[in-house]
Structure formats: structure tokens, C-alpha cells
N, C-alpha and C positions, 0 to 999 in steps of 0.2 A: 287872176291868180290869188289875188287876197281874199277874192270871195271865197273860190275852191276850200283854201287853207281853213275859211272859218267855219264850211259848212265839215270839215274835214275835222275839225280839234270840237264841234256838236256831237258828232257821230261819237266819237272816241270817247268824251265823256256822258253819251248816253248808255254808251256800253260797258262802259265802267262802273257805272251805277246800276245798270241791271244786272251787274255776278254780285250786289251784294246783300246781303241775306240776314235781315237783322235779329237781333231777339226776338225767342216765340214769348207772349205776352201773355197772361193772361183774361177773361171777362171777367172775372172777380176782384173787387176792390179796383175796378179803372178808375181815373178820374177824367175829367175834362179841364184841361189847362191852357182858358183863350182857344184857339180854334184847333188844338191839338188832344190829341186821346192816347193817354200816360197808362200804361199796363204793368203792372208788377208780371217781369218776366217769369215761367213756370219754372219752379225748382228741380222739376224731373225731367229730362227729354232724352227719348231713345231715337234715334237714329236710325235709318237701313238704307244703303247706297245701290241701289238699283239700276239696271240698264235692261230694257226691252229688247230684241232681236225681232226680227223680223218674219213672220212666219209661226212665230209661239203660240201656239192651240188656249184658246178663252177658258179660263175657268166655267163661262156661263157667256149666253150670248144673249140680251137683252135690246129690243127697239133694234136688231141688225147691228149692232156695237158690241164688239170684245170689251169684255167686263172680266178684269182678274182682280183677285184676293190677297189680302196679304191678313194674316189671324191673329189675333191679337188673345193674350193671358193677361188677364189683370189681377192681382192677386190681393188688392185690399181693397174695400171702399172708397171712393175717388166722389170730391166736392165738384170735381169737372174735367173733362177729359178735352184737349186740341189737337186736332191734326192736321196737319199743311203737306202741300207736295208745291216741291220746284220741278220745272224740266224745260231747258236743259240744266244738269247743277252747275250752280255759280263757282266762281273760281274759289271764293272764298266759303264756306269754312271748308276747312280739310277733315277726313276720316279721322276720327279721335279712338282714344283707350274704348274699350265698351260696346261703339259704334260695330251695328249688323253691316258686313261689308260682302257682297256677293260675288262668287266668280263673275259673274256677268259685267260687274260692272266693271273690276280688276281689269278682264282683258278690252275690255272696250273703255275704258277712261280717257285714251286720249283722246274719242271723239268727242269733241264738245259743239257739235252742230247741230248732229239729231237730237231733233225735242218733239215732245207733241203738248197738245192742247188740254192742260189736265182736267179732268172729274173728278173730285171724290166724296165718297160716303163714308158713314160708320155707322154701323149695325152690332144689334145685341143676339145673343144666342138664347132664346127665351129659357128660362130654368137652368141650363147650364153652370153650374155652379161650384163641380169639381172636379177633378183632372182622370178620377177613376172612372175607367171605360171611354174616355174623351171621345176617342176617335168613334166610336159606334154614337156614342149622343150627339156626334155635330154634324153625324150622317142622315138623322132625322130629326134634326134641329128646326124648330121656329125661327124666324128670323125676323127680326126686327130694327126698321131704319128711326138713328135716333136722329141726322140731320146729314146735309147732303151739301154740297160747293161744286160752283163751277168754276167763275172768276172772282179773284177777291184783290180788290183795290190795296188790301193792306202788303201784298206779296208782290215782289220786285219784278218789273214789265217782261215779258221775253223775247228773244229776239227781236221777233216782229215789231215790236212799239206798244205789243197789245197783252192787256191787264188779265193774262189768259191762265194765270196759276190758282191754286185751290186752298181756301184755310177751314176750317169749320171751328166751332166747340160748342161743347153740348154739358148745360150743368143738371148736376142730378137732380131729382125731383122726388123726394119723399114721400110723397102725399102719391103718389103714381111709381106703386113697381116693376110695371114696365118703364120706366124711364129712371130707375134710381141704376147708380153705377156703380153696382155690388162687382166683390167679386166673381169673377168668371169667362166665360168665352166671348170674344168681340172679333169684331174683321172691320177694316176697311179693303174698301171695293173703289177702282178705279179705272178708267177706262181713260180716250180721247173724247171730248165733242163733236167731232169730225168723224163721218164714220170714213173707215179705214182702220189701218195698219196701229197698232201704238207702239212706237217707236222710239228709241234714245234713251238718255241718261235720265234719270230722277231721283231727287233726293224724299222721302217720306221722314217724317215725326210726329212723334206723339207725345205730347206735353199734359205736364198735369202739376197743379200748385202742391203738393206734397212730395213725399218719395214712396217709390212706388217698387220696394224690395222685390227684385225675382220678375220683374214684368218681362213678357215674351213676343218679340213679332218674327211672322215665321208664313213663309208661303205655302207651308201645308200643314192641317193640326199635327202628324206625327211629330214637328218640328218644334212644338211648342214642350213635346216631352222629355227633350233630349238635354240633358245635364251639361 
């Protein structure tokens, strides 16, 4: 029985520590302190609370894997851009003032069991660079991946035990315009590892050390014009 109880109050506090969800950090100005790595968290973070259904038609199907979008407006020059996805979302932080909150996830909130195995990328929209005619320019868009995640050790375990969530950040590069993070059209793209269904709750962000007036994420360009 004592054993039980201790592998019993293990569990309870592994799973307590996997809903929680620290500050996003940034790679600029880290430091290294003794065997830990100290990030000046990102002064911007947008938020969008997502839920998968089962059966939702792929943006793009890629290697036999649903690959959906979610688009992103950036609207000033950005020193670095982060994005992370949880799933399933942890108990802690709650929807805030601001925060993109989707029917989808509203009616399915209280599931907090379906998760999948996240991916994700971020991509630029080659020249893209302003909102007039959006929708026709990102119809015949270049695309460009600026960096890509699968598992990131810094992101809280899930369910399973396994380091299976996604962070990336990608800093700009002057000297290379394809890789500077001017303003304009961006997406991240996300799927499961596992092919199959992608399923359950997830939380997405996008972080960035400035502020970032008017930023937009939005699962279809129309969505990025709406006031």
C-alpha cells in the first residue's frame, strides 16, 4: 500500500508539472547561469486557443500528413520572432484580455485529454509586404521556411512522459532578405508527427522582444483583414 500511495503522489506530481507552462523567453540576450539558460522573456505574446476536431480537411497534405495553417501579419520589423504550441493546453495559463479564442476550442474546452504530437514551422511570404490585394498575393505566394520544430526539451512533457511539444525562434538576418523579418505575410504550419488524425486542444504563440502594434494570427488570410 505504501508503495502504491508513492508511486500514486509520482504520477500526481508529474502531472502537475506538465500543465505548467512557463514564460516564453527569448534567444536574444540569454545568458548562461551555472547549468541553466536565463532568457529575458518576450515583451509581445499573442496567443490563439485552438481545438482540432476530427475529420477537418488539411490545408495541404504533405509526406501523407495534415498540415494546417494558421497566418500570421506582422506589421513592423521584428529583431526575432518565437513560436511554441502545447497540446494538450495546460491547465494553467487561462484565455486572457487580447488572447485569439476560437469556437472550437470554447465548445471543446472541457476536453483535456485529446492532444497530439506537435510539429511546427514558420514561414515567410516571399515579397509580401502589404495588406492591398492580400488575398490574391498569398494566392501565388512564395513560400519560404525560416525554421521548423518538432520536440523541444524546453516545453512542458505531455501526457505521455514524452518531450513531444514544439518551440522554435528565428532571428532576423540583415545581410539575407529572405531571412530579415520585415514587415508582412508569415504562417505557421503545423501538423502531428504521427501520421494520422490531429486531434485535441492547443495552445499556439508567438513571441517577439518588442511590441508588435496591430499583429494578426488568423486561420485564413481574409482573417487577417478584419478590423
Amino acid at each position: 500500500m505504501i508503495a502504491i500511495a508513492t508511486i500514486a503522489l509520482m504520477l500526481g506530481a508529474f502531472n502537475a508539472e506538465a500543465q505548467k507552462l512557463k514564460s516564453f523567453g527569448a534567444e536574444m540576450g540569454k545568458k548562461q547561469v551555472g547549468p541553466k539558460t536565463v532568457r529575458i522573456p518576450y515583451m509581445d505574446v499573442t496567443s490563439y486557443w485552438g481545438f482540432m476536431e476530427p475529420g477537418v480537411p488539411a490545408d495541404e497534405v504533405v509526406d501523407n500528413k495534415k498540415l494546417y495553417y494558421l497566418y500570421v501579419w506582422i506589421p513592423i520589423a521584428a529583431p526575432e520572432i518565437g513560436v511554441r504550441m502545447i497540446s494538450p493546453i495546460p491547465k494553467k495559463p487561462s484565455p486572457a484580455e487580447g488572447d485569439i479564442i476560437t469556437e472550437t476550442f470554447t465548445k471543446n474546452q472541457k476536453d483535456t485529454k485529446t492532444y497530439f504530437d506537435t510539429w511546427v514551422s514558420f514561414e515567410k511570404a516571399v515579397g509580401v509586404i502589404s495588406k492591398e490585394g492580400l488575398v490574391e498575393k498569398a494566392q501565388g505566394a512564395t513560400w519560404r521556411r525560416l525554421e521548423y520544430n518538432d520536440d523541444s526539451g524546453e516545453m512542458p512533457k505531455q501526457p505521455s512522459g514524452r518531450s513531444y511539444n514544439s518551440l522554435l525562434r528565428v532571428k532576423t538576418d540583415i545581410n539575407d532578405p529572405m531571412k530579415a523579418l520585415v514587415v508582412g505575410l508569415y504562417r505557421i504550419g503545423f501538423t502531428t508527427w504521427k501520421k494520422g488524425e490531429v486531434e485535441g486542444s492547443f495552445l499556439a504563440q508567438l513571441g517577439a522582444p518588442i511590441k508588435l502594434p496591430g499583429v494578426k494570427i488568423s486561420p485564413t488570410i481574409e482573417g487577417l483583414l478584419e478590423e
